[in-house]
C-alpha positions in Angstrom: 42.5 -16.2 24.3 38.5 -17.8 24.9 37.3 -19.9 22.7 34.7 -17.8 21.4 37.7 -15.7 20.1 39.6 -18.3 18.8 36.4 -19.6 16.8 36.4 -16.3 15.5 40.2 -16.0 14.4 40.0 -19.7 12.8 36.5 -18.6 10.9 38.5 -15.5 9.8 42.0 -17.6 8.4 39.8 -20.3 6.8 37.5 -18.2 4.8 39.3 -17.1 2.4 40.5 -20.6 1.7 37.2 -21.9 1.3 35.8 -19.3 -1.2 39.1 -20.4 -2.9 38.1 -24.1 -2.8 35.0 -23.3 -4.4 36.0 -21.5 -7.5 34.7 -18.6 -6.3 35.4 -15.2 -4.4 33.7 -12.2 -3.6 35.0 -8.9 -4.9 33.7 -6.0 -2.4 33.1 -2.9 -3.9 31.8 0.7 -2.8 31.2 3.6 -4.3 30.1 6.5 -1.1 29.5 10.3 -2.6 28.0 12.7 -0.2 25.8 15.1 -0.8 28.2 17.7 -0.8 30.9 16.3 -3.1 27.9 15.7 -5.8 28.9 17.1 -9.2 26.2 18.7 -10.7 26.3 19.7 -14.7 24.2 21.6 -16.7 22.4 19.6 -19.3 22.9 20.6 -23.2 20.1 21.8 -24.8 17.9 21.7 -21.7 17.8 24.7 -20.1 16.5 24.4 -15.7 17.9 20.9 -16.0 21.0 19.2 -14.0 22.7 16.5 -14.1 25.0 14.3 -11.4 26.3 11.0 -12.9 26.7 8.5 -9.8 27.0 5.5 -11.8 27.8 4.9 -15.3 28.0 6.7 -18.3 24.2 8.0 -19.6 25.4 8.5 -23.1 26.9 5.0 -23.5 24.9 2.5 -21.6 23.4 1.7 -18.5 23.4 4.3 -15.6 22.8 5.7 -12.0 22.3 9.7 -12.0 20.3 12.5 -10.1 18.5 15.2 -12.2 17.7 18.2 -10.8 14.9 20.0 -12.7 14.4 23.6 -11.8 11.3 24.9 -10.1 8.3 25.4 -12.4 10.1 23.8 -15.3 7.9 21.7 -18.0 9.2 19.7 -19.9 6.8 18.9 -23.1 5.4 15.6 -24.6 8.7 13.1 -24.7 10.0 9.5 -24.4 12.8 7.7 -23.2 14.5 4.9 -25.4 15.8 3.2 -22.3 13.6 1.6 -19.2 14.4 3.5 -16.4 13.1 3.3 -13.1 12.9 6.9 -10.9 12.6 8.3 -6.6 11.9 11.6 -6.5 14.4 12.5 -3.6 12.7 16.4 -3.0 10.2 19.0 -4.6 7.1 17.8 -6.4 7.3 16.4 -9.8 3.6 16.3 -12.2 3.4 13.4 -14.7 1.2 13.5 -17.8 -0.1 10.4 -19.1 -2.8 9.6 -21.5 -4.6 13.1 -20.7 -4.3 12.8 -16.8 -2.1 14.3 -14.3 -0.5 12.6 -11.5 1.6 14.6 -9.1 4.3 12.3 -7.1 5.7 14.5 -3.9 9.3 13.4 -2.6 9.3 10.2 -1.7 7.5 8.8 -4.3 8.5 6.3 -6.8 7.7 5.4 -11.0 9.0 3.6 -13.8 8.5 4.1 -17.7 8.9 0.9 -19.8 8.7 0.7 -23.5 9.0 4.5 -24.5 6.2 5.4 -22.4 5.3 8.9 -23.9 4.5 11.9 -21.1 5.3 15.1 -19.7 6.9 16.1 -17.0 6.7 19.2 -15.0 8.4 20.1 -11.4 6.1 22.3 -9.3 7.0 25.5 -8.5 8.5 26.5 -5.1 11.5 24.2 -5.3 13.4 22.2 -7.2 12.9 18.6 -8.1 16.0 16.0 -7.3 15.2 12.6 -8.9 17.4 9.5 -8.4 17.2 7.5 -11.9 18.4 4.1 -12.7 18.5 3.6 -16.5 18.3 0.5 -17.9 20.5 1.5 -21.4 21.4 4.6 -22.8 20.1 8.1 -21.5 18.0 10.3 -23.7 15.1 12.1 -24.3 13.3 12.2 -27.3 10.2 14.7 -28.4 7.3 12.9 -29.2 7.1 13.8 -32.7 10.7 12.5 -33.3 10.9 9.7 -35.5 14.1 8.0 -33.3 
């Protein structure tokens, strides 16, 4: 065996002993879901929109999930209780804020803090896929709603 190798091997055995010297030890985890074993559900009460949870559970607490909003869809004034922070992974989603439209092709990132109020609208021609990461529990809420 070469040195370089047994280096190796000894790095390898003593490892674990020193994380265990220090009090502390890694736990590995991964979670790997492709594309086609994504489980997309309809959405109650929201007709054109999708769901895929891919972290989390939305309705409890702090979550990973893809939303798929059908083409052409607009969805009217509303806020979010939670932070979340959003990709658009494909089609082209158009923002309403404060009486201006921004339009945010794939690739493009946002975030709405503090029950930022705004519409959303995916243009038509394709769907819209967004990657969310929300900070507490999923919803959406009409503007007008007192919640």
């Amino acid at each position: 065996m070469s040195k370089t190798a047994l280096v190796i091997v000894a790095g390898v055995l003593l490892l674990p002993g020193l994380a265990g010297a220090s009090g502390k030890r890694a736990t590995a985890s991964v979670t790997v879901v492709p594309a086609g074993d994504v489980k997309w559900a309809d959405v109650a009460r929201m007709d054109g929109v999708k769901m895929a949870v891919l972290d989390g559970t939305p309705d409890k607490g702090p979550s990973r999930f893809l939303t798929k909003l059908a083409g052409g869809l607009a969805v009217p004034l509303h806020f979010h209780n939670a932070d979340h922070y959003v990709f658009v992974v494909s089609g082209t989603v158009v923002l309403g804020m404060d009486g201006k439209e921004i339009s945010l092709p794939a690739g493009s990132y946002f975030s709405f803090l503090g029950k930022k109020k705004h519409t959303t609208r995916c243009e038509t021609g394709a769907d819209c896929v967004l990657f969310i990461d929300a900070r507490g529990k999923w919803d959406v809420v009409p503007a007008g709603s007192a919640k």
